[in-house]
C-alpha distance (Angstrom), angle and dihedral (degrees) to the residues before:
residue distance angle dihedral
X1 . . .
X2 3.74 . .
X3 3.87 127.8 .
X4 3.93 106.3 -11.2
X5 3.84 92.5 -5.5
X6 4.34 94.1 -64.4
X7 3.27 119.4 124.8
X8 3.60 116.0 -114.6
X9 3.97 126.5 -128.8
X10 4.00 123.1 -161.7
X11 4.07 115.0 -178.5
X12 3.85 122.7 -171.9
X13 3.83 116.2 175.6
X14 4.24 120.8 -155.3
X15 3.43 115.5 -153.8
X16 4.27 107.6 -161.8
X17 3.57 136.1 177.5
X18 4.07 116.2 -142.7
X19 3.63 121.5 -154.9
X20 3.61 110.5 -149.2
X21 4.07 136.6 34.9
X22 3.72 88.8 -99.2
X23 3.55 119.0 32.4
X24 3.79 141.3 148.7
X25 3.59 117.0 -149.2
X26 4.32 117.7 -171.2
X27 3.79 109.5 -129.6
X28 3.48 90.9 172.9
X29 3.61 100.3 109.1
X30 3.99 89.6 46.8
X31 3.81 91.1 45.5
X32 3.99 91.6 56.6
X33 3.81 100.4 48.0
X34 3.58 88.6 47.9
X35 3.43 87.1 61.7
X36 3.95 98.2 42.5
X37 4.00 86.7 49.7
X38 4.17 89.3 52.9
X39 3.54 87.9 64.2
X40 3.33 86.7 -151.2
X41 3.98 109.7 142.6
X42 4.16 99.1 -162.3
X43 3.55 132.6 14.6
X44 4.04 139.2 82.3
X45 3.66 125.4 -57.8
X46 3.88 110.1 -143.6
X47 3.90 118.3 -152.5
X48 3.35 107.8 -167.6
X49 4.17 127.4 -179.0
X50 3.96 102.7 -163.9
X51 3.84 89.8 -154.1
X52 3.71 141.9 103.7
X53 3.90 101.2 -138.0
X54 3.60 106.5 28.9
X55 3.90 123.6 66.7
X56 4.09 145.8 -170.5
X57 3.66 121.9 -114.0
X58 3.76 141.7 157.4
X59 3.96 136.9 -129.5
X60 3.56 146.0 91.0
X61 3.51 127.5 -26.1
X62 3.49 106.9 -133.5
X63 3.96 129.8 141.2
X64 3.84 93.9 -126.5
X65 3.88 99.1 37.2
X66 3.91 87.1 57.9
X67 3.69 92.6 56.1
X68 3.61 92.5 45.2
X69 3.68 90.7 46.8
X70 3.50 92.9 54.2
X71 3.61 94.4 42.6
X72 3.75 89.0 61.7
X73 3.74 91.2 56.9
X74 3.53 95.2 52.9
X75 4.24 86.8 47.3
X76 4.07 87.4 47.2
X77 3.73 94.4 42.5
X78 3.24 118.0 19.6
X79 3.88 130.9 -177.1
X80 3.51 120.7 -109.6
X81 3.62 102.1 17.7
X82 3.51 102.8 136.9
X83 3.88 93.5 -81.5
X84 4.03 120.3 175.1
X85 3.57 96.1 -131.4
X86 3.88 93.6 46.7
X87 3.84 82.2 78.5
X88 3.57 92.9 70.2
X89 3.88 103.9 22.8
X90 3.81 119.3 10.4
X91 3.83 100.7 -123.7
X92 3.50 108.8 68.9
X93 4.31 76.5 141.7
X94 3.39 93.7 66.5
X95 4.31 92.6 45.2
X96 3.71 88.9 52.7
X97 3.93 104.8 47.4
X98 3.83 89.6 44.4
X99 4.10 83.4 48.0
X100 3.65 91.0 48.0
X101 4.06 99.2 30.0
X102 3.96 85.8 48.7
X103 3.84 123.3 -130.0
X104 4.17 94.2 -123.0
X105 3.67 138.6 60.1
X106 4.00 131.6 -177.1
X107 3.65 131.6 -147.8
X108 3.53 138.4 -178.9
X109 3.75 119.4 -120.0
X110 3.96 116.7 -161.8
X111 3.53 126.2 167.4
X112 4.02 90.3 13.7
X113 4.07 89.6 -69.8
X114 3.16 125.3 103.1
X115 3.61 124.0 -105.0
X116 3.83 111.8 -131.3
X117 4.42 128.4 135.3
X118 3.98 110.2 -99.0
X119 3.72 88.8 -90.3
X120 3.45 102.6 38.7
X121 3.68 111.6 129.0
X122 3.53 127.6 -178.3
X123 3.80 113.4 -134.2
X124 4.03 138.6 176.4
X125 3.73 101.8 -138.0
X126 4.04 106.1 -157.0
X127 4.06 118.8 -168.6
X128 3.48 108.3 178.6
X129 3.18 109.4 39.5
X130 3.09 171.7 -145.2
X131 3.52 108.3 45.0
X132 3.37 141.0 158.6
X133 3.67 111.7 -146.2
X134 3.94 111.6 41.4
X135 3.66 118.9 161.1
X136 4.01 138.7 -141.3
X137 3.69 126.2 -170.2
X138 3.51 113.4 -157.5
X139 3.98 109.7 -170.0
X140 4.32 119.1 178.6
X141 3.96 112.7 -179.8
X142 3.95 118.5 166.8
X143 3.57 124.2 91.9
């Protein structure tokens, strides 16, 4: 347990701005110095995207993996396809890969580092933009 046994809680929020429709932005760098300024030494670190058509995922960053990566969205979900929701909104694609992608990811933290595979990148995955005001919540509890 942390200071007199309670479990401690640190929360940092990012606030981005993406560029393109489809875009994948590496948070990794802000994802591990949130967790080195929590000071917490073992827990979970939360990242959190507070949005209904953008999501969080994990893996490598490499120029031709993210284009491939977000070519598979577009395949999976693709716009104008006689979606629902495009009836009120026009990106009923973007709703259903960050439904299906999901909007949250977990990782351990022990020893105050973050515990992620050698090419484990953290990355905001945006599809519908641009925008200028996207959101990450970045929550570490542990001790």
């Amino acid at each position: 347990m942390g200071v007199n046994g309670k479990v401690r809680v640190y929360f940092k929020e990012l606030t981005l701005s993406t560029k393109t429709q489809y875009e994948l932005i590496d948070i990794t760098y802000e994802v591990e110095k949130a967790v080195r300024d929590s000071g917490i030494s073992n827990g979970l670190c939360i990242i959190h995207a507070p949005h209904a058509t953008a999501a969080i995922i994990a893996n490598e960053n490499e120029a031709g993996l993210i284009q491939d990566i977000i070519r598979s969205i577009k395949e999976l979900y693709p716009r104008n396809a006689g979606w629902k929701h495009d009836i009120i909104d026009d990106n009923a694609a973007a709703h259903l890969g960050s439904a299906m992608i999901g909007s949250t990811r977990i990782f351990p933290v022990k020893d105050g580092r973050l515990v992620r595979g050698t090419w484990q990148n953290i990355f905001l995955v945006e599809m519908d933009g641009p925008r200028p005001y996207r959101r990450v919540v970045i929550e570490v509890i542990g001790e």
